[in-house]
C-alpha positions in Angstrom: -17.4 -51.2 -22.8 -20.6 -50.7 -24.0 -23.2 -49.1 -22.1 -25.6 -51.6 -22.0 -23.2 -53.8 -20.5 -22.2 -51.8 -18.2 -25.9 -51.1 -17.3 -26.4 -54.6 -16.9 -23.2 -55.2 -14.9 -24.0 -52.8 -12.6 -27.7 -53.8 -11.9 -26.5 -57.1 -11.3 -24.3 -55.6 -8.1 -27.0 -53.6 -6.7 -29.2 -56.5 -6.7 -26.9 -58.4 -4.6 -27.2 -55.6 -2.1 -28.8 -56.8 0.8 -32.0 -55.4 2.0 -30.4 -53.7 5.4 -27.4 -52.4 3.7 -29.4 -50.8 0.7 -31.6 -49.3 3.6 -28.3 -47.9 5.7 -26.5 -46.3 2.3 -29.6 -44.7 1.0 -30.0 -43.0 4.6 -26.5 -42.0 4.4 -26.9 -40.3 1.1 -30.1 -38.5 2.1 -28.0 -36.8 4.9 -25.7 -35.3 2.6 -28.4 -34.6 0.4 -30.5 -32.7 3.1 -26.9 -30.7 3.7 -26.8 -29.4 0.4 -27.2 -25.4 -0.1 -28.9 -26.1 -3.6 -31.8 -28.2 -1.8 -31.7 -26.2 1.5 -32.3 -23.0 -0.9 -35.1 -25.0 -3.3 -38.5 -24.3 -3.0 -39.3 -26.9 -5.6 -37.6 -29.9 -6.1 -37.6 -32.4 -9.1 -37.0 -35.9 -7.6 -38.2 -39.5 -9.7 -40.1 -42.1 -7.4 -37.1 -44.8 -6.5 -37.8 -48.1 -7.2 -35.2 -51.2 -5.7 -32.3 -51.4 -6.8 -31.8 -47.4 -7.0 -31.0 -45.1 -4.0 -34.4 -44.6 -2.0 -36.3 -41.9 -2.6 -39.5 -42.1 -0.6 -37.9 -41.6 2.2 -36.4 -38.9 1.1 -39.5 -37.1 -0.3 -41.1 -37.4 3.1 -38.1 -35.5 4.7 -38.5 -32.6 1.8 -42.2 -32.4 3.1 -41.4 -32.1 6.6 -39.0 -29.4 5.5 -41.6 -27.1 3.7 -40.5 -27.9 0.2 -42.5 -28.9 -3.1 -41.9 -31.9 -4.6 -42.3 -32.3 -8.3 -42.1 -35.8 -9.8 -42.2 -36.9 -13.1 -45.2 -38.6 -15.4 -43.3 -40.5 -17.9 -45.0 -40.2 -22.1 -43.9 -43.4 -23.6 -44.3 -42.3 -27.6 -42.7 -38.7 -27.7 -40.2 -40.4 -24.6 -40.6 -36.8 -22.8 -41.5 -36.5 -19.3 -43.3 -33.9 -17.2 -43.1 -33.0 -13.4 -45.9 -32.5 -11.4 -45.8 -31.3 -7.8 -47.4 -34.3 -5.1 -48.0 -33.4 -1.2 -49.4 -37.3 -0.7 -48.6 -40.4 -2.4 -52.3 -40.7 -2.9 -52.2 -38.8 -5.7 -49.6 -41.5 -7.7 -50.9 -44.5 -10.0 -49.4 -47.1 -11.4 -48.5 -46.9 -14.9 -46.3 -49.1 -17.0 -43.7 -51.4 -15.7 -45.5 -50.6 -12.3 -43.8 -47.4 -11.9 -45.8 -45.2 -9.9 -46.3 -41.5 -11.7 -48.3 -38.5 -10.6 -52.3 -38.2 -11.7 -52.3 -34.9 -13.3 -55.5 -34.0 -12.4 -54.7 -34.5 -8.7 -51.2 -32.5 -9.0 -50.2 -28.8 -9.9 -47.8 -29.5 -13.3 -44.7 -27.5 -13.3 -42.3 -26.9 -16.3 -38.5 -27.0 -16.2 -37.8 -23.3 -15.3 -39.8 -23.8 -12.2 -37.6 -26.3 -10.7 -34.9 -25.1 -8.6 -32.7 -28.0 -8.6 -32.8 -31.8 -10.5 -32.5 -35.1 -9.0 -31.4 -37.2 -11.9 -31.5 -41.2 -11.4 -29.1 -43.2 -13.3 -27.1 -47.0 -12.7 -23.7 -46.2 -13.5 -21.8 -42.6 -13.4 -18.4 -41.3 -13.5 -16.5 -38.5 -11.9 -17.1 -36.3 -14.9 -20.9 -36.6 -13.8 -21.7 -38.8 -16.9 -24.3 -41.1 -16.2 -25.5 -44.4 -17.7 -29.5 -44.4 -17.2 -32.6 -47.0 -17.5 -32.2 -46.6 -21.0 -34.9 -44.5 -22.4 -33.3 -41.2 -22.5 -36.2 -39.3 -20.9 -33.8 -37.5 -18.5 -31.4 -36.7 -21.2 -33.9 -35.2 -23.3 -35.2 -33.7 -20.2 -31.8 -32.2 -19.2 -31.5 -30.6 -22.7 -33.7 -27.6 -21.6 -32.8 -27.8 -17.9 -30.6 -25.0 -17.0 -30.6 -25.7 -12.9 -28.4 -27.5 -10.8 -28.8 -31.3 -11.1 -27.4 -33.8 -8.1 -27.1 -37.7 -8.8 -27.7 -40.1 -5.6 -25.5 -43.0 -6.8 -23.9 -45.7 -4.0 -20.3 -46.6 -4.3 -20.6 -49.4 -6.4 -22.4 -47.5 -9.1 -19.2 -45.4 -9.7 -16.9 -46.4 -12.8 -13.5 -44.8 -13.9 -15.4 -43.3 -17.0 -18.5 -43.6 -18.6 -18.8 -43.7 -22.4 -20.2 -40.3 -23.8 -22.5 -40.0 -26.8 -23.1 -36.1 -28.1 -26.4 -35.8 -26.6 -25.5 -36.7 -22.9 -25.3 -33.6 -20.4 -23.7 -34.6 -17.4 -24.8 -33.9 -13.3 -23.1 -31.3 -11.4 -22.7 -33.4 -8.1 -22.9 -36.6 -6.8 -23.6 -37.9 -3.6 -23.0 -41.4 -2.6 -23.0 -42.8 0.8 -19.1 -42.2 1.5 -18.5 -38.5 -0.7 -19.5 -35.4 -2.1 -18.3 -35.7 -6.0 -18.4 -32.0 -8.0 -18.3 -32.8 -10.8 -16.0 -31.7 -13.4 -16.7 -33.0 -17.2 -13.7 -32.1 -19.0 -11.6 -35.2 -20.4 
């Protein structure tokens, strides 16, 4: 199946979610998340801003604070489709941008390159047990994973999880994935 079907397939499930539910899985994953050695060890952490349907974040990023840790999120270029990460302590220092997505203002934030982030929280709507993902669509991750060299986790709930993903030759794949009833390591051979 194509990816964009599956893309859209998926979407359609999570937006089914009800509010409550969505709420209860996403604090679920954040516990195992919280538990892993690779963000207990992280003094900086790349994480995107979650927007509904997607596992939530926010919360998530307040926890990191409490814990001592950096958070670097990422300001989207829409032309060359790249991204950079800049490190927030406030959600004062976000703006909305396009497709009110909220990004950091880089004159507020401390930017950070890829060799300074100790481990990668990469979104996606659909993955498989290989740690293939299916993203938004714009390939900023992948792109941003081809120069990444640390470890990279995937929040994903159950229902995002497919037998296998199709795979293009440019797609890296996540080392773990954490849904709200597992602990996935990946493993991306066929």
């Amino acid at each position: 199946m194509e990816k964009s079907i599956l893309r859209k397939m998926t979407l359609q499930v999570l937006n089914e979610m009800e509010l409550l539910e969505h709420q209860q899985k996403s604090q679920k994953i954040q516990k195992r998340l919280i538990k892993e050695d690779d963000i207990k060890n992280a003094q900086i952490i790349g994480i995107t801003l979650s927007s509904l349907p997607e596992v939530d974040t926010w919360n998530l990023i307040e926890e990191l604070w409490n814990q001592g840790k950096q958070v670097a999120v990422p300001k989207c270029n829409p032309i060359s489709r790249e991204m950079n990460f800049y490190v927030i302590d406030s959600y004062n220092q976000l703006e909305v941008v396009y497709m009110k997505l909220k990004e950091p203002i880089p004159n507020m934030t401390k930017s950070v390159n890829e060799n300074q982030i100790d481990v990668l929280i990469v979104p996606g709507v659909v993955f498989d047990r290989r740690g293939y993902r299916i993203g938004f669509g714009g390939g900023y991750y992948d792109r941003f994973l081809s120069g990444y060299g640390g470890p990279t986790v995937a929040l994903a709930f159950n229902s995002q999880m497919i037998e296998k993903v199709p795979v293009e030759r440019f797609d890296l794949p996540v080392n773990i994935i954490l849904t709200e009833s597992e602990r996935i390591q990946c493993s991306n051979t066929e």
